[in-house]
N, C-alpha and C positions, 0 to 999 in steps of 0.2 A: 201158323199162317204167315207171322211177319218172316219167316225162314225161308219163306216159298220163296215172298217178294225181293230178299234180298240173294237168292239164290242167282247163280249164271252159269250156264249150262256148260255140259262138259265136254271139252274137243281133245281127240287121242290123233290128232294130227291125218286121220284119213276121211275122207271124203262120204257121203254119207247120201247120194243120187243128187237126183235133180229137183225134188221135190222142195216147194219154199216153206222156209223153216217160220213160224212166228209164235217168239217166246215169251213175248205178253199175251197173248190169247192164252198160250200153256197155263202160264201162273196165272193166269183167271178164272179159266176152267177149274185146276188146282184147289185154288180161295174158295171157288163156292161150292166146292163138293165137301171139301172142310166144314166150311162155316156151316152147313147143309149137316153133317154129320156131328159138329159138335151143338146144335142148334137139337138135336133129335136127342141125344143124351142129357143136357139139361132139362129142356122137358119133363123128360122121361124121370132125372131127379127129383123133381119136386114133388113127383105124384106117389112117392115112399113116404110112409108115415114120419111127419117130423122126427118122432123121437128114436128112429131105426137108420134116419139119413145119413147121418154123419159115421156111426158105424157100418153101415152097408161101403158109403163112399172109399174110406180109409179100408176098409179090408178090400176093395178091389183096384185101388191106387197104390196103396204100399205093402199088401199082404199081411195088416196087422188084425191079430184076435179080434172078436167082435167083443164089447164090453161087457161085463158081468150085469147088466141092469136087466137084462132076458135071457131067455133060454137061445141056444145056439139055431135053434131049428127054427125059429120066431126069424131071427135076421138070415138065415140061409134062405129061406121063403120071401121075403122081402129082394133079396140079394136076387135070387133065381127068377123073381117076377119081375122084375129092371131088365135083368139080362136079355132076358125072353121079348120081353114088349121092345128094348134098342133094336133086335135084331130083327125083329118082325119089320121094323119100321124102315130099317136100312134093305131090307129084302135078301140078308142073312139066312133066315128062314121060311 
């Protein structure tokens, strides 16, 4: 979000109508459909059983193995139950 803020829009030297342009509403809009959507995924973290969090997290942040403490299908189910409830909530699904 701080990338939006410092972002400046981009001109290729042609003109682009008559329409008035306002690029702080843009990045406002931007911010809170962000914050809007990373506000849905936190959430949405907490409500994984503590002890599947932090392997559900890392295997969908870095693609790493889930850890030997359960079986694979234990955190795929956890994994797959995030996924499903983020996107319901984003209207993904």
């Amino acid at each position: 979000m701080e990338d939006i803020i410092l972002a400046t829009p981009k001109h290729d030297g042609m003109p682009k109508g008559s329409g008035i342009s306002d690029p702080t509403a843009a990045k406002a809009m931007k911010i809170t459909e962000s914050a809007r959507i990373v506000n849905v995924i936190d959430e949405e973290r907490e409500k994984i059983q503590e002890e599947y969090r932090t392997g559900v997290w890392r295997n969908i942040m870095y693609g790493e193995r889930y850890p030997d403490d359960a079986d694979v299908s234990t955190y795929s189910r956890h994994k797959g139950r995030f996924v499903y409830n983020v996107a319901i909530r984003l209207g993904y699904y």
